[in-house]
N, C-alpha and C positions, 0 to 999 in steps of 0.2 A: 838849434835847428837841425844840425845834424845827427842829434841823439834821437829825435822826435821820428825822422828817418830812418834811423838804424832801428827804433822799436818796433813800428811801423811795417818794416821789413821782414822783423822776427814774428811776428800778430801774424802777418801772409803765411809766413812758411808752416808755424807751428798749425794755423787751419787748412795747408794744405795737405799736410801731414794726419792732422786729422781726419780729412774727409779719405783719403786715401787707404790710411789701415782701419776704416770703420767695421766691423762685420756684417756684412749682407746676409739675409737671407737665402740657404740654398734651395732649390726649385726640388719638389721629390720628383725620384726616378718613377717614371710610368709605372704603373702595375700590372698591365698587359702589352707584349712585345706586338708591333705593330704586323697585321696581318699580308701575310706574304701570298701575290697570286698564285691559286692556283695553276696545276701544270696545265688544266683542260682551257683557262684564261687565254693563254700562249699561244700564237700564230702557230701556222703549221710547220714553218722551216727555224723558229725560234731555238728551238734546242741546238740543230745543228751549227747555229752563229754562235752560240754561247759559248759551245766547245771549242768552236772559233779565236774568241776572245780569250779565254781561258788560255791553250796552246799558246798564244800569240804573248799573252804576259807573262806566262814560266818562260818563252822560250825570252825575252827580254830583259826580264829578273836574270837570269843563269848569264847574261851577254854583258847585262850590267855589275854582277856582284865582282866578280875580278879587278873591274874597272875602281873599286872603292876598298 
């Protein structure tokens, strides 16, 4: 009985093993990079908040790189 379990055991692992390194198919890379709005798209004070954001994550990056 307890060989019946032990093979049993092995049958599990070796299909889980299997279904795990199977090879998937990989998805193709897009062929066209996805279009970026234009600048005329963009609210009127947009730019100035981006430059915003921008400043605000160098100045974060450069506060955090020390720290690591």
């Amino acid at each position: 009985m307890i060989a019946i379990a032990y093979l049993l055991s092995l049958l599990v692992a070796v299909a889980a093993l299997a279904v795990t390194l199977r090879p998937r198919p990989v998805p193709a890379p897009p062929t066209n990079p996805p279009a970026l709005p234009a600048a005329a798209d963009l609210p009127a004070g947009a730019e100035a908040e981006i430059r915003l954001i921008l400043v605000t994550a160098a100045h974060l990056a450069a506060r955090l790189v020390p720290a690591a």
